[in-house]
N, C-alpha and C positions, 0 to 999 in steps of 0.2 A: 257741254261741249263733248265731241267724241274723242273716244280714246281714253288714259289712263291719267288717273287723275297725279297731281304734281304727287301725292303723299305717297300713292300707287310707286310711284316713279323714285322718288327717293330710299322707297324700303327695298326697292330692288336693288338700289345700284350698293347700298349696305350691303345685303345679302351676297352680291359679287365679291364688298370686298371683306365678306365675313365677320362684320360687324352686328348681322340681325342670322340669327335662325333661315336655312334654307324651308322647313316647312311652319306651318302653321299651325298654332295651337290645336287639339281636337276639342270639336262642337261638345260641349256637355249637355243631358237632355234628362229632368226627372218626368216621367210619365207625361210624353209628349212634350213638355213646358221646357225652354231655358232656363239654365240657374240664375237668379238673381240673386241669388244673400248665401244663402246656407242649404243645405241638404237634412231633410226631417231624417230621423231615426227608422228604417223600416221601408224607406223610401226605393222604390226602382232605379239608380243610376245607370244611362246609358253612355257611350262615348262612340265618338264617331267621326274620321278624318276623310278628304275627297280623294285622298291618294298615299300609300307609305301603310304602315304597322302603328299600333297602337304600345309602347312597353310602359306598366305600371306597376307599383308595387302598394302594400296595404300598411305598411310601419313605416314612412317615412324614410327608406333607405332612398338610393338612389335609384331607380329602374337596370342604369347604363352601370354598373359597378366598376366594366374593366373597358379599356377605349376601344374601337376597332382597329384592327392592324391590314394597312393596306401595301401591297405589292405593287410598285411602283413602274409606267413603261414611259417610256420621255416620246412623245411622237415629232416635237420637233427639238433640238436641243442648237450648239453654237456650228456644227459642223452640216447643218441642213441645207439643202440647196433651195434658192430660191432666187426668183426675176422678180428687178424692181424698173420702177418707169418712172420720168418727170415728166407731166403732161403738159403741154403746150395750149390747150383747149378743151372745153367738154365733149369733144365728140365722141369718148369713151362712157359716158355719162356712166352706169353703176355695171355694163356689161365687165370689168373688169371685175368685180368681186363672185363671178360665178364659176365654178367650179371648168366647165366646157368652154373656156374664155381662151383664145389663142395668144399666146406671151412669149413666142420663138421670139421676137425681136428686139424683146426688151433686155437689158444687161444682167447679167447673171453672175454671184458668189455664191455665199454663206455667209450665216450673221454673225453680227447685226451688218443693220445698214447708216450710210448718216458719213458723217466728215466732222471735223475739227483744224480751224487755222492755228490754233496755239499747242494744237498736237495732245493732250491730257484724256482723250476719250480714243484716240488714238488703238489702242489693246481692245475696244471690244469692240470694233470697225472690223467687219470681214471684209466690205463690200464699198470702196470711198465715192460716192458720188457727188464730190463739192463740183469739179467741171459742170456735169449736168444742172446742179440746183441753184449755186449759192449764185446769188445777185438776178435768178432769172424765177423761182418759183418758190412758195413757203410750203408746199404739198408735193409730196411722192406718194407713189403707188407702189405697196408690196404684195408680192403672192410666194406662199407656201404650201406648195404641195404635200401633202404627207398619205401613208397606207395604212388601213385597219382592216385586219385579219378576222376579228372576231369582236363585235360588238358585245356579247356575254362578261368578255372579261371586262367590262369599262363600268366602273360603279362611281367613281369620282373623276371630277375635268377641272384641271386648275391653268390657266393663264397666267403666266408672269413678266413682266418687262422690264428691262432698263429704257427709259426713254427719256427723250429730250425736241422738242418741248410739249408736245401731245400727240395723240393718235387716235382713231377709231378702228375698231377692230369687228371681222365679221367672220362668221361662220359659216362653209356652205353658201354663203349670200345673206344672213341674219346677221345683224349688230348683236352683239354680244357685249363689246366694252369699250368707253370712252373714255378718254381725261383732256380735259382744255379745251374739248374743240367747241365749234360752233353747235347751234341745235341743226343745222341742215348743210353739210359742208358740201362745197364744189371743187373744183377743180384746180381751182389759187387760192383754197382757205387757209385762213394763217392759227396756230393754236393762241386762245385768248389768255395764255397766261406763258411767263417768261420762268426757266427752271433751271438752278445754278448744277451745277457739274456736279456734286456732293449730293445734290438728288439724283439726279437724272443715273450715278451708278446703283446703287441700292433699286434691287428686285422690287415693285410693285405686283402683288397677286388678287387676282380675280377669280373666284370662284364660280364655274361652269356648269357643275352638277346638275343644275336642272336644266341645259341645255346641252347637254348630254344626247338627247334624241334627236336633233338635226347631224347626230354622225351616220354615216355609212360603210357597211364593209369597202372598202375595194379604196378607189380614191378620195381624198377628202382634201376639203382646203381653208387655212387659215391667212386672209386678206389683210392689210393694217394699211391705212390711210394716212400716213406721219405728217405732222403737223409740224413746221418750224414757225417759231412768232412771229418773221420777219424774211424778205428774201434775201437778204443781206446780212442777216445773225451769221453769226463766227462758229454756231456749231449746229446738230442735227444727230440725233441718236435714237434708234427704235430695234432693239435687241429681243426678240420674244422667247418664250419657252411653253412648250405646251405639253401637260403631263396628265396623264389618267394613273387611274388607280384601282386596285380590285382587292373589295375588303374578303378579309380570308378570316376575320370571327366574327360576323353579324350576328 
């Protein structure tokens, strides 16, 4: 079949969420041959990665002795502006997650977005939209706009959320990160898993770094697809954060 395979697919969504290594081992090579077993005495050892630095050491220290220390810039944080939509239909079908997409008429605060009838999620609501959603869609449309000055200083991209009850999230127009949703979500998708309050506040982070290259100087945009389980659930929460980093001792 085309495309990535399920193993493909699951190392990556680890790697998002920092569970696996963002690069890959380096290819080891004795005179032309992979290593299978051991390395003779006297032997040529090569090494060799598709992309990144190599750091090793010959006594068994660590390569990395001291961590890198990175300088932190928030590009979106809770006081961010941002237009959210509840679609009525697909006639939006994916032009909303592109950066050149016109959004004057959609409702506009700061985050998060989402509503609660028993009031407990309440504090991290900038933006209430239960009028619009609850009893008529389990899917809103969010867009954030944000600005980068300088793509040099961006060496790390981390995603964070509070959400309830899932989302899919895009880049520029690239999915970057999901939790709950369906494999191919439309326009009334509902997230296929139900998340109590006590999750849904505690930060989830997705590591971006290697997608890091769909930014661009000037304007950029970070999409989120919010997922409520039901159109009629009692609540809905999708608070993002989006942070880069620039390491200052590689």
């Amino acid at each position: 079949a085309d495309g990535p395979s399920r193993a493909d697919t699951v190392i990556e969504q680890m790697r998002h969420a920092g569970f696996f290594p963002l690069s890959d081992q380096p290819d080891f090579v004795v005179e032309d041959n992979p290593i299978q077993d051991f390395v003779a005495s006297g032997s040529l050892l090569t090494m060799s990665v598709a992309d990144g630095s190599i750091y090793y050491t010959l006594d068994g220290s660590d390569p990395w002795s001291t961590q890198p220390v990175s300088e932190l810039s928030e590009f979106i944080s809770d006081s961010t502006p941002m237009n959210v939509h509840v679609p009525s239909d697909d006639s939006l079908q994916q032009e909303w997650i592109q950066i050149g997409f016109n959004d004057e008429e959609w409702a506009s605060g700061t985050l998060g977005i989402g509503f609660d009838t028993n009031d407990e999620l309440d504090p991290l609501i900038g933006l209430d939209i239960q009028e619009q959603m609850k009893g008529r869609n389990a899917s809103a449309y969010l867009r954030i706009p944000f600005q980068i000055e300088n793509l040099d200083q961006i060496d790390t991209l981390k995603l964070s959320l509070q959400y309830d009850d899932g989302f899919v999230a895009y880049l520029n127009g690239t999915e970057v990160a999901r939790r709950n949703a369906p494999s191919e979500p439309t326009w009334n998708s509902r997230s296929n898993r139900v998340r109590a309050n006590i999750e849904a506040i505690e930060f989830e982070s997705f590591n971006l770094s290697r997608e890091k290259g769909l930014l661009v100087e000037g304007e950029n945009l970070l999409a989120i697809h919010a997922l409520n389980s039901d159109p009629n659930n009692v609540d809905l929460l999708n608070a993002p954060r989006l942070i880069a980093g620039k390491v200052t001792n590689p």
